[in-house]
C-alpha positions as CSV (number, residue, x, y, z in Angstrom):
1,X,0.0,0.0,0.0
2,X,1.6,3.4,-0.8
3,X,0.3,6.6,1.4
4,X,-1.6,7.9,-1.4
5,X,-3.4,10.8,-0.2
6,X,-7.0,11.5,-0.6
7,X,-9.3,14.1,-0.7
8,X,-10.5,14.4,2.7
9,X,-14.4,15.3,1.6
10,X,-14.6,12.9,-1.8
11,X,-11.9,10.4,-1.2
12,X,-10.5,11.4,-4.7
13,X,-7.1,10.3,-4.6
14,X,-4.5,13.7,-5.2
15,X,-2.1,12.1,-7.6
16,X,-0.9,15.5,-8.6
17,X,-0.3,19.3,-7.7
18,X,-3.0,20.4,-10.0
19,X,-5.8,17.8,-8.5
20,X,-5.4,20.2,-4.6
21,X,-8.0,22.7,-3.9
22,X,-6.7,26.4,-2.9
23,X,-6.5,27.8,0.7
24,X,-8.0,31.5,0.7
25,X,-4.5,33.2,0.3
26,X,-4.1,31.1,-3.0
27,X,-1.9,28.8,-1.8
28,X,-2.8,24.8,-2.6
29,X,-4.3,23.0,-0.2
30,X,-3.0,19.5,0.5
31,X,-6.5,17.9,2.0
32,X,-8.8,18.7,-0.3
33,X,-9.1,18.0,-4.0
34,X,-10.3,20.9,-6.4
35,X,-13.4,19.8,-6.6
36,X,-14.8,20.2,-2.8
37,X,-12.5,23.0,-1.4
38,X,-11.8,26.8,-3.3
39,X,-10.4,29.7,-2.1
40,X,-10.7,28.3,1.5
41,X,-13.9,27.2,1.7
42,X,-15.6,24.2,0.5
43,X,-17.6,24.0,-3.1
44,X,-21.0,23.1,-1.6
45,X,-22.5,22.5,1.7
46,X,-23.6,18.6,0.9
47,X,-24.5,16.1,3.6
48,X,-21.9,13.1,3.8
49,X,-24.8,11.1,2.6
50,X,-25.1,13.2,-0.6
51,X,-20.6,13.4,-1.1
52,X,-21.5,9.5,-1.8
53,X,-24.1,9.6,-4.1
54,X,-22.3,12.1,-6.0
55,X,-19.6,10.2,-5.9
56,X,-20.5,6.9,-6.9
57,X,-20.9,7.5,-10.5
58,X,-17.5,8.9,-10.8
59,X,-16.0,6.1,-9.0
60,X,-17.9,3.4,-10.8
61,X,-16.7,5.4,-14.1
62,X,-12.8,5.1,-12.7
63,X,-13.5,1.3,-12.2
64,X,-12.8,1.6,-8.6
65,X,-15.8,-0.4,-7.9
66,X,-17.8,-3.2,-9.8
67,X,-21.3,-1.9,-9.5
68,X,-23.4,1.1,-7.2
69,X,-24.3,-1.1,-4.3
70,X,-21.1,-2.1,-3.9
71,X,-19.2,1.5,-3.8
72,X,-22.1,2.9,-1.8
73,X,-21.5,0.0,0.9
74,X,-17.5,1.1,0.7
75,X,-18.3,4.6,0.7
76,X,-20.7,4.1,3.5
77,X,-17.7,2.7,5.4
78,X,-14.9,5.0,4.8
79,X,-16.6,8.6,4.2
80,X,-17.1,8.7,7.8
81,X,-13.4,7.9,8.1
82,X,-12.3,11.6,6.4
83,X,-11.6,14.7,8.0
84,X,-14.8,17.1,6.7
85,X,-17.2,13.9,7.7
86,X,-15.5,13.9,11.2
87,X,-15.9,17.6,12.0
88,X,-20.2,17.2,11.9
């Protein structure tokens, strides 16, 4: 296992510099992918519950998982797990 880094809203992994989301001075921010976190705040104000659903169809997209059940059973598992699920 390598100590990929995720985002800690999505779970996307941050393979590169260009993936990180920006603090409010500009500056990248390593926990958070650009999708969920911008100029220091996040994107949207979802639920944890609704971060999974959006996420599934990118995931199932990526291959990640074989079918919805059994990323939304996964995600169910590990959202909870990441920092902005941990702070409600």
């Amino acid at each position: 296992m390598t100590g990929e880094k995720l985002c800690q809203s999505c779970a996307m992994p941050l393979t590169e510099e260009s993936l990180l989301g920006t603090n409010a001075d500009g500056t990248k921010n390593g926990e958070y992918c650009i999708y969920c976190y911008k100029d220091g705040a996040f994107t949207s104000g979802v639920t944890m519950e609704e971060m999974i659903e959006i996420c599934i169809p990118h995931a199932l997209q990526a291959g990640a998982y074989p079918d919805e059940n059994t990323a939304r059973a996964a995600m169910q598992e590990y959202f909870p797990k990441l920092k902005r699920w941990q702070q409600r």
